[in-house]
N, C-alpha and C positions, 0 to 999 in steps of 0.2 A: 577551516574555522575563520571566521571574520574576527580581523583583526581592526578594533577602534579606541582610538585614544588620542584625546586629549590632553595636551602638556599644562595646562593652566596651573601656575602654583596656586594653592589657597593663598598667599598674598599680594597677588597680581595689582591691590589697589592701590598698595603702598611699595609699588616699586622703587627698589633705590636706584639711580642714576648711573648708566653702564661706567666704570671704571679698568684702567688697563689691566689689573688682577681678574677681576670679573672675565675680560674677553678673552685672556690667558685660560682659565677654569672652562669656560666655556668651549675654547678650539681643542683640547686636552679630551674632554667630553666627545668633542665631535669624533677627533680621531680615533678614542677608542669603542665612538659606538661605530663607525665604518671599518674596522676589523675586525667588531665582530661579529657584525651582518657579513661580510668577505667570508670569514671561516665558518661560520653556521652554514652559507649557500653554496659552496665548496662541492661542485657537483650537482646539485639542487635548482639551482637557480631557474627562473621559466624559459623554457626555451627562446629563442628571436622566432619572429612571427615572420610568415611567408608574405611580398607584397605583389601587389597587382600591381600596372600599367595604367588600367584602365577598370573601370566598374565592371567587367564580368560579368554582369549579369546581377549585381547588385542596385537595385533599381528602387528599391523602396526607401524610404526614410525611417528608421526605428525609433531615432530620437536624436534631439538635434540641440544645438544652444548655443547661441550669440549676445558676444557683448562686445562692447566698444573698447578699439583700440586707444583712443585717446580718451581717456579719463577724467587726468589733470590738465585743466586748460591752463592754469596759470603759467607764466614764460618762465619762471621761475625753477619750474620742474621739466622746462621743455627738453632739454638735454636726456631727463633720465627716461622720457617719456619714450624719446627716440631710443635711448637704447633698451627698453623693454622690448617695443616691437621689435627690434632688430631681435633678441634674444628669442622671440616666439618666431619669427621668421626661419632662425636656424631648426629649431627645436622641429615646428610646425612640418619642415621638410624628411626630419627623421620619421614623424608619425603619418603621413600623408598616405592611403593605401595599404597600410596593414592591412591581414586577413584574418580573424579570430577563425578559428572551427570549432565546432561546438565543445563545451565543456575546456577549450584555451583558456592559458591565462593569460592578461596583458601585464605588462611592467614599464611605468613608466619609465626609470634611471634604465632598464634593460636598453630600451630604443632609443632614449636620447641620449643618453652618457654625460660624463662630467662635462658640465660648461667651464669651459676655460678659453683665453682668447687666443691662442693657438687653432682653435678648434670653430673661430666666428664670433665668439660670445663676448658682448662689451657692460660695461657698467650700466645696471638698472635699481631703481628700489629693490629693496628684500628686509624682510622682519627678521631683526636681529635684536635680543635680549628688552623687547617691547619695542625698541627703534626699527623706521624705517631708516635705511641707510642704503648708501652707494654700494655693490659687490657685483662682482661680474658671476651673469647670470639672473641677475636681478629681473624679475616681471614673471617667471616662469610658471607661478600659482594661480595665476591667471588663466593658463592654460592646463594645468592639474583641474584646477573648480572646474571649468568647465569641460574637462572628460568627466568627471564624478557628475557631475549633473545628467548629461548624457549617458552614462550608464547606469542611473537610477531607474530613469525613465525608462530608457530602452529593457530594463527586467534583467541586467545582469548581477551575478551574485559577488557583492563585493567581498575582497580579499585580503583587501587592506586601503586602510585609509587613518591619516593622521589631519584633526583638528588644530586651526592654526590658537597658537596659544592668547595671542591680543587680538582686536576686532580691528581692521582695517575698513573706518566709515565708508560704504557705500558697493562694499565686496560682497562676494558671496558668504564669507565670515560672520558679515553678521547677520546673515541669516540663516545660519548653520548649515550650508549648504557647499560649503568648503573643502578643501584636501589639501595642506601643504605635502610639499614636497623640499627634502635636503637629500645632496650626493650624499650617500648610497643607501645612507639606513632609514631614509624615511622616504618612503616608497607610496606610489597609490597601484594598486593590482586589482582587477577585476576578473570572471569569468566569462563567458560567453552562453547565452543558453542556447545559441544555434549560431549557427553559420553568422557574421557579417564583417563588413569590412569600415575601414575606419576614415575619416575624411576629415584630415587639418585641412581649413582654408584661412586665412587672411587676407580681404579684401582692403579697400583704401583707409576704411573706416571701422570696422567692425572683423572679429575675430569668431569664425565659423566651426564647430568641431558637429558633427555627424555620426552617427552609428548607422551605416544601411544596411538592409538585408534584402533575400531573395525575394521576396513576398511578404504581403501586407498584412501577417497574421499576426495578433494579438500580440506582445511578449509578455511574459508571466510576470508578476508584480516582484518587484527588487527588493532593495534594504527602503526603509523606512528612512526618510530626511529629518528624524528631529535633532537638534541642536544636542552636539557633545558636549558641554563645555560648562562654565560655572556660570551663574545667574548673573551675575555683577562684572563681568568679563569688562576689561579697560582699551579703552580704542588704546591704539597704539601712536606711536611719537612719530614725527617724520621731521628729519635736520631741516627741511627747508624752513618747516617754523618752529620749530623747538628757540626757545629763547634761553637753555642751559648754555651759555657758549664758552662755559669753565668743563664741559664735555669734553674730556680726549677722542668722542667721534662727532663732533658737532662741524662740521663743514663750511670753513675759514670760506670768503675772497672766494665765491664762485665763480668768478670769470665772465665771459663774455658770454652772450645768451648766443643757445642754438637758435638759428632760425628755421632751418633747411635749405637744402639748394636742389640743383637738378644735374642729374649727368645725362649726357647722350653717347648708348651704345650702337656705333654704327657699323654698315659694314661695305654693303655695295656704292662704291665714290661716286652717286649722282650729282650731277651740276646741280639740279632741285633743293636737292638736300642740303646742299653743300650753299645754298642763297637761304633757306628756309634755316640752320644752324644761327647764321649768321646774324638774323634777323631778330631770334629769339633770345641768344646764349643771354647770362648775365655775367656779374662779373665774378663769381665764386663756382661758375658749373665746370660741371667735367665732362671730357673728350676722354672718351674708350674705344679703338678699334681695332681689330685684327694686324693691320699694318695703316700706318698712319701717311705713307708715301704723297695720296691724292686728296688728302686732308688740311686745310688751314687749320691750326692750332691756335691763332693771335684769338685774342681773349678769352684764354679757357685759362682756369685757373690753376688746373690738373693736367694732366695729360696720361693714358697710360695706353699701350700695346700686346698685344697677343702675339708675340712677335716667331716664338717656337711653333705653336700652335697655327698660327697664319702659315707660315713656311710649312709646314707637315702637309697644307690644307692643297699647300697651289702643287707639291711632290704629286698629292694622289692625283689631282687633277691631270698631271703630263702620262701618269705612268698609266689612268686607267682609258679605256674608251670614253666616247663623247656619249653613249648612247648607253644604258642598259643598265641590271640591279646593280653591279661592278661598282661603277662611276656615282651610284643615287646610296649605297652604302659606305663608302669610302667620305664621302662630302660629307652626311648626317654622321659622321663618325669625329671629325675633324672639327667642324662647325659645331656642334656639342662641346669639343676641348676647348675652342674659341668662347664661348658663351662661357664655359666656366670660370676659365681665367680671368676673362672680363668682368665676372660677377663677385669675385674674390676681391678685386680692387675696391668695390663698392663702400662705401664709411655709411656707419649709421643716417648720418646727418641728408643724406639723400631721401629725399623725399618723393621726387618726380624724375618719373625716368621717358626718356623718347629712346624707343626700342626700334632696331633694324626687324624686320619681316623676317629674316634668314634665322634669327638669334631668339625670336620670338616665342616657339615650342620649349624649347631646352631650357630657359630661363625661369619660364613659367611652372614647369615640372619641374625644377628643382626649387622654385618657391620662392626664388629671390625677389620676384614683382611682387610678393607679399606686403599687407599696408604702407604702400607706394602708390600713385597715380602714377600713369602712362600712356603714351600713345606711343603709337606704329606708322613706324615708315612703311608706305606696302610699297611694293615694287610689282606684286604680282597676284593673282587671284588667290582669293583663301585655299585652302588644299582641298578643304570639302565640293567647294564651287569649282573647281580645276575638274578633280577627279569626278566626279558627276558628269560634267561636258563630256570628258571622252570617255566614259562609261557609254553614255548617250549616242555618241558616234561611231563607238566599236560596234553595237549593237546592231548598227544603220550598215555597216561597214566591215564584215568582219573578214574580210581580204587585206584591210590595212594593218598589220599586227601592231606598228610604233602606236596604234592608238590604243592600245593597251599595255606599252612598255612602263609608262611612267607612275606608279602607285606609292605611296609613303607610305611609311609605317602605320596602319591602324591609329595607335598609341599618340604618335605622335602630330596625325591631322588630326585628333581629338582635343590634344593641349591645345594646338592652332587654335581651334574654334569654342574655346573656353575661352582662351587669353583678347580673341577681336571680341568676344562678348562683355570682358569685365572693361576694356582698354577704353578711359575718357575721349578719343581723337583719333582717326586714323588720316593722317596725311600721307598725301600722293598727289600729284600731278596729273592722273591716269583718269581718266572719264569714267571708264565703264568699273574702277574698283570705287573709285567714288560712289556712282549712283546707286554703289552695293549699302553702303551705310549710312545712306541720310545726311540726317542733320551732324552726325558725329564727325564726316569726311570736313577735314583743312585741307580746300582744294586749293593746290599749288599750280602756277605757269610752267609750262614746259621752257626750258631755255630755248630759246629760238637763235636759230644761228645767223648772222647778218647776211643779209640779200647778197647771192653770187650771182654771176654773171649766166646768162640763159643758153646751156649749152647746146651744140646743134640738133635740129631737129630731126627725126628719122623715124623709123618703123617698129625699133625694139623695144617689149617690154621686158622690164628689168625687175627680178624678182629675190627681195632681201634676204627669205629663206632663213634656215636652212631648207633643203629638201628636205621634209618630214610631213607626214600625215597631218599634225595639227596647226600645221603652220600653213596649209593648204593647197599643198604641192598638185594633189591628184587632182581639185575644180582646177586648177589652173594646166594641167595638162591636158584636160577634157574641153577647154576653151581654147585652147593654141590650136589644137589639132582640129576645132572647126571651124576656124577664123584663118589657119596657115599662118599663123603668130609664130614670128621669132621670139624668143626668151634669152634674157643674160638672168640666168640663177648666179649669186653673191654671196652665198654659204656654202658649206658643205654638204655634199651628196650624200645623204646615208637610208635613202630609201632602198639603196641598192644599186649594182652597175645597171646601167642600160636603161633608166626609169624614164628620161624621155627620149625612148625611143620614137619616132616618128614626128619628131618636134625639130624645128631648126631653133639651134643657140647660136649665141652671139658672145664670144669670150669677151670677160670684163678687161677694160685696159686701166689698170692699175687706178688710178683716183680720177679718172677719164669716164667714171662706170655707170655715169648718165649721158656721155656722149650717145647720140641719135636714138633716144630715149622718148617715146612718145607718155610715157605710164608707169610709174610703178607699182605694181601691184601687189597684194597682201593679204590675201583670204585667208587670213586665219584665223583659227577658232580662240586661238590664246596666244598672247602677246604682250612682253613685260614694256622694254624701250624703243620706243618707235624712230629711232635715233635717223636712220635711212628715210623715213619718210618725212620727218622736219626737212633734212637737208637736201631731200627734192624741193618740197614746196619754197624754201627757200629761194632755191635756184629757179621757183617758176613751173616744175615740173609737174605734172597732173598726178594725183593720187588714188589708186581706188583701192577700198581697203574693205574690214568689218568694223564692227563697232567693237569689238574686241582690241584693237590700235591701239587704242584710249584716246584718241582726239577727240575734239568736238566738231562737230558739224562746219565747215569753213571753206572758201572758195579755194576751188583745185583739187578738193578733196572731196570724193563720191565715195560712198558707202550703200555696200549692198549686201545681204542676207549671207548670216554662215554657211558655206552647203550650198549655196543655190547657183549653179554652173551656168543656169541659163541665165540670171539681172547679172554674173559676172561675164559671160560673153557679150551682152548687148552691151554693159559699161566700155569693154577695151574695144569693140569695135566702133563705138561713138570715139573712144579715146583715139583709137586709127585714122579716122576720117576727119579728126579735126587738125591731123599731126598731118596729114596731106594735104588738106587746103593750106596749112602753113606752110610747107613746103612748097606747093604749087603756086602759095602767092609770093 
C-alpha cells in the first residue's frame, strides 16, 4: 500500500517562532516515532540490497535526475553548502550500485543509516519546525527528491514517501515533487518493476542519481507527481536571514567564511611532483601520504600519513614475488587501506584535490572525489591503455606468457577510466601519457640530473630492464644475437634462467654501470620512470628507446618502433660504429 503524507499543519501560515519547549516537544515526538517504526519493523524491515562493482550489464538509462550541488551562492551559506555535499558524498557512496530485482524494495535509512559524525556526516541545512537550521546530516533531501523523481519516472511503485511540510524556494518541494527523509521513521521506499541497478554520482557541480536497467523497454507508468500538500504552503525560514535573533536557534557570530582549500593525496616520491606541489600548494592546503619520509611538508598547512597502512603495504611487497596475481593482489589490497585512511582525513572544506594515479580507482569508488575537482598525478598508462598493449602483444606473441601476467581487476580499471574522464588535469612529466589527454595533460619537466662526466667508451649495451616481455627483453635479444652485441641487463632476470642464452653480458660494476657503454637501450612497450635514461643522456650517453620512455624527441636519443627488431638492430649498430670511431679516434 503506498504510503503518502504530508505533515503541513492547517496553521502553517501563522507559525509561531521555534521556542526551547517547542524543540523539547518536538525531539520527545521524534523519539517516540523512531521506536515505534523500530518495533513495528522488528523482523520486517526490507531487506539490504545486493551491490555490483560494476554495471553488469546494466546498460540502459531508465530514469535519471540532476541538480546542482551548489545551490546557495551567497558566502554566507558557504560553510553549510560544503557540508551538505560532504553529507551527500557519504550518503551517495552507501547507495552507489545497489541492485533492485524485480518486485525489491528500496529503503532509503535501510542503506544509508543514521548520520552522525562518527560515521562522516558534518553540519548542513535541514527543515526543522519551518526553519532551516544547522544539524548534522543536513542536505540529505536533496538526495531523497531526487531518488523519488527517478523512480517516478523510471515506473516504480512507490512505497512510501513523505512531503516536506514548508516549501524550500527553488526545491523540488515546491513543486511537489519532493520526499523528506528523517532517521528512522520517515523513510522513502520504492519497488522495482524489474531488474535495475542504482547509480549515485556526484560530480564537481551537479549531483547525478540514475536508475538503469538491462534493456531499453518501456517501464510502466508509476505514481502520479501531483503536489501532497496544502494550497498556501509557507516557504520556510533559513537562520542565515531570519532577522528573529531573540530565536533560541537563530545563529549568533558565524565566524569566518569557508572558502575551501585543496589537499594533495600522494603517493610515489617523484622529483616532478615533489617541484610541481611546491609550485602550486597554498597556504591552507593539505599533504596526505602513505609515509611522508621523501616528502617536503614546509607550507602545508596539514599534514597527515597512512602510516599503518604504508608499512602493511611495503610487508606484502618483501614477503610476495615481484611478478605475478600474489604481488598484483596483495598491493590493490593494501593501497585501497592507504586511500581509505587518507580519505578519512579529508574535512569538508576541501574542495580540490590532486590525486596520486596509484589511489585513484579506490577513492573514486568509494566516492570521496565526489563534488570536488581533481587532477591526477599519472605516473603510468591508464589501465585500460596498459592492458590493451599487451592484450595486443600476447596475441602477436603468445610464447611470452609475462605478456599476459599483468591484468587488474575488471572493476577496478573501470573506476580508473571513469575517474581520468571526470579529472579537470592530468599532470605528468611523461610524453606519451600526456599526448593521451590533450588539452587536459599539465605537462611537467623531467628533473634532469646535472651533466656527469663522459664515462669510457666501449662496446656494451646496457639495458635498464627489468628482464620481462614488456619492457622488451626478447627485440633486444633478437638484436644482440645478430649484431654479436654484448649486453649489461640492470634489473632483474625473471624471464627465466638461461633467457640470454647465446648472448654475451657484461656484469654491471656497481654505479660504474655505464662504464664502456656505447647505448642504452629500451624497447619497451611500457614505461613509467625513465630515470636510467636521464642519467645516460646526462652523462652523454646515447639513447635508444620507444616512445613509450616518455621523452620527447631530443639529441642522443633515437626512438624507434615497439616490436620492431629490425629499426632496433640498425639503431645499436649505427650506435656501435659510432662508439668505435670514438674509440679509434
Amino acid at each position: 500500500m503506498t504510503t503518502l503524507i504530508g505533515d503541513t499543519a492547517p496553521g502553517a501560515l501563522s507559525r509561531p517562532r521555534p521556542t526551547r519547549q517547542s524543540a523539547a516537544i518536538f525531539e520527545l515526538k521524534m523519539t517516540l516515532l523512531r521506536v515505534r517504526r523500530t518495533l513495528v519493523e522488528l523482523g520486517r524491515a526490507p531487506p539490504r540490497l545486493a551491490r555490483a562493482a560494476n554495471r553488469d550489464g546494466f546498460d540502459h538509462i531508465a530514469a535519471q535526475s540532476v541538480t546542482p550541488l551548489w545551490a546557495d551562492p551567497s558566502l554566507s551559506e558557504r560553510a553549510m553548502q560544503l557540508g551538505k555535499v560532504q553529507n551527500l558524498r557519504r550518503a551517495a557512496a552507501a547507495l552507489d550500485g545497489l541492485v533492485l530485482a524485480p518486485g525489491q524494495v528500496f529503503s532509503f535509512w535501510r542503506h544509508v543509516g543514521r548520520a552522525t559524525r562518527r560515521r562522516g556526516y558534518v553540519e548542513g541545512r535541514m527543515l526543522r519546525e519551518g526553519c532551516m537550521v544547522a544539524a548534522v546530516g543536513g542536505g540529505l533531501c536533496q538526495l531523497s527528491n531526487a531518488l523519488y523523481e527517478a523512480a517516478l519516472t523510471a515506473g516504480c511503485r512507490i512505497v512510501e514517501r513523505h512531503a516536506h511540510s514548508y516549501r524550500v524556494p527553488g526545491s523540488a518541494a515546491a513543486l511537489g515533487r519532493d520526499a523528506t527523509v528523517a532517521w528512522n521513521y520517515v523513510d522513502l521506499r520504492f519497488e522495482a518493476p524489474r531488474a535495475m541497478q542504482l547509480s549515485v554520482k556526484l560530480g564537481a557541480r551537479d549531483l547525478t542519481v540514475s536508475l538503469l536497467a538491462r534493456d531499453a523497454m518501456p517501464a510502466r507508468a508509476g505514481e502520479t507527481a501531483a503536489p501532497i500538500r496544502a494550497p498556501a504552503l509557507r516557504d520556510a525560514d533559513s537562520c542565515a536571514a531570519c532577522d528573529q535573533t531573540h530565536c533560541f536557534l537563530h545563529e549568533k557570530g558565524r565566524g569566518a567564511l569557508a572558502v575551501g582549500r585543496a589537499a594533495f593525496l600522494v603517493d610515489e616520491a617523484w622529483p616532478e611532483f615533489a617541484d610541481y606541489l611546491a609550485a602550486v600548494r597554498k597556504p591552507h592546503d593539505v599533504l596526505a601520504a602513505a609515509t611522508l619520509r621523501r616528502w617536503s611538508t614546509a607550507g602545508f598547512e596539514t599534514v597527515h600519513a597512512a602510516r599503518l597502512p604504508g608499512a602493511l603495504r611495503s610487508l606484502a611487497w618483501r614477503l610476495t614475488p615481484p611478478q605475478g596475481a600474489r604481488r598484483r593482489a596483495a598491493d590493490a589490497r593494501a593501497t585501497e587501506r592507504i586511500a581509505g585512511s587518507l580519505a578519512a582525513q579529508l574535512a569538508a572544506d576541501v574542495t580540490e584535490i590532486g590525486v596520486a594515479q596509484s589511489l585513484l580507482p579506490y577513492l573514486w569508488r568509494a566516492g570521496d572525489l565526489g563534488g570536488r575537482r581533481f587532477s591526477v598525478l599519472m605516473t603510468r598508462l591508464p589501465m585500460a591503455v596498459l592492458q590493451a598493449r599487451l592484450d595486443a602483444a600476447f596475441a602477436a606473441h603468445p610464447d611470452r606468457p609475462t605478456l599476459a601476467d599483468y591484468r587488474a581487476d575488471p572493476a577496478l580499471a573501470d573506476a580508473e577510466t571513469e575517474a581520468l574522464a571526470a579529472a579537470d588535469a592530468i599532470v605528468t612529466p611523461h610524453a606519451e601519457i600526456a599526448a593521451i589527454f590533450g588539452d587536459r595533460a599539465v605537462r611537467l619537466d623531467w628533473r634532469r640530473l646535472p651533466a656527469a662526466p663522459t664515462p669510457r667508451p666501449g662496446g656494451v649495451f646496457a639495458f635498464p630492464g627489468p628482464t620481462l616481455a614488456r619492457k622488451g627483453a626478447f627485440e633486444l635479444r633478437e638484436a644482440a644475437r645478430r649484431l654479436g652485441a654484448t649486453i649489461r641487463p640492470l634489473g632483474a632476470e625473471l624471464e627465466g634462467q638461461g633467457f640470454w642464452s647465446g648472448v654475451a653480458l657484461a656484469p654491471a660494476a656497481g654505479n660504474g654501470w655505464l662504464d664502456s657503454v656505447c647505448a642504452v637501450v629500451h624497447p619497451a612497450l611500457a614505461e613509467a620512470a625513465p630515470r636510467r635514461l636521464l642519467a645516460a643522456l646526462a652523462a652523454g650517453v646515447p639513447v635508444i628507446a620507444t616512445a613509450a620512455c616518455g621523452l620527447d624527441p631530443q639529441p642522443g636519443l633515437t626512438l624507434t618502433p615497439a616490436g620492431d627488431v629490425d629499426a632496433l638492430a640498425a639503431a645499436m649498430a649505427a650506435a656501435q660504429s659510432s662508439a668505435m670511431v670514438t674509440v679509434s679516434g
